[in-house]
C-alpha positions, 0 to 999 in steps of 0.5 A: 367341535367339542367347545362346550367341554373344552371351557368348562374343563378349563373352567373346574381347572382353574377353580381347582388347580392344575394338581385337582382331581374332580369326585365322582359324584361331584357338581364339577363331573356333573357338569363335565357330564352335561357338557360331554353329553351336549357336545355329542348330541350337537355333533350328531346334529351337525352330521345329519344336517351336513349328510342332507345339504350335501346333495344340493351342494353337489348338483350346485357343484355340477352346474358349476363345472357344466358353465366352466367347461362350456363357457357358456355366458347365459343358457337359454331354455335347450341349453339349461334342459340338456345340462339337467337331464346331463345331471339326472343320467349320469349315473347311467354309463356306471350303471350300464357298466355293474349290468354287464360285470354281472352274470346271468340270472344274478341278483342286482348288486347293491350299488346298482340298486342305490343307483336305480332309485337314486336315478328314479327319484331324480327323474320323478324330480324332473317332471315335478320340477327339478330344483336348479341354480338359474343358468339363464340370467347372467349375473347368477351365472356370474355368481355360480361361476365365482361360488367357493362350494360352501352352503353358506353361499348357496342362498346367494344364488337364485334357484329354479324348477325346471320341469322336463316340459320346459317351464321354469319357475322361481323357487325358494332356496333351501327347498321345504321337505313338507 
């Protein structure tokens, strides 16, 4: 990652010699500074944007895993809905398990309150519309199915909004967080 640093290290080393030192406050440290500090703000970058697009690589990955383990070709409108309510409850069994570990007239656990919100938002998103990759048209089922688990591909796919009523809709992929 640090490629910004790395050429222009190489670049002070050949203009001074392999034996050059490089002066505090000279334009070379300068530089090494400047290439340091950019170097580190990207990587930064690098790891929010990662940390935000993980969510929708994971339910991509579940779809995934949902059309190899039924073999299913093409849903139709029961299937599709069964398989997002399967993704939005499958905290639940885990869920249920840290209730019963705990003693009564304990507080929640802290996983057990990162899974309650995170299954609420979930649920919320199924009556909005919960962003999915369309498992009713053959050919992005075809593509899902082939799909190597990189967000790179995930634009390839065409994406829908599922409500819990059942209507689909066409959505637009990566989804605006405006």
């Amino acid at each position: 990652m640090q490629r910004t640093l790395e050429k222009t290290r190489k670049q002070i080393v050949k203009k001074k010699g392999p034996m050059g030192t490089v002066h505090e406050g000279s334009r070379d440290s300068r530089r090494l500074r400047k290439a340091l500090a950019r170097d580190g703000r990207l990587g930064k970058l690098a790891t929010n944007r990662k940390k935000q697009e993980q969510p929708l690589v994971d339910r991509a990955s579940f779809f995934q895993e949902s059309i190899r383990e039924t073999g299913i070709e093409v849903f139709d409108t029961e299937q599709f809905l069964a398989a997002v309510k399967s993704f939005v409850h499958q905290h639940d069994e885990e869920m249920d398990e840290l209730k019963q570990a705990r003693r009564p007239g304990r507080p929640a656990s802290m996983r057990e309150d990162t899974l309650k919100v995170k299954v609420a938002a979930l649920e919320k998103e199924f009556q909005n519309g919960f962003l999915a990759p369309d498992l009713t048209s053959k050919d992005n089922v075809a593509l899902l199915e082939l799909w190597d688990g990189t967000w790179l591909h995930l634009n390839s796919l065409h994406w829908v909004r599922v409500t819990d009523a059942g209507s689909l809709r066409s959505a637009t992929f990566p989804p605006n967080k405006d």
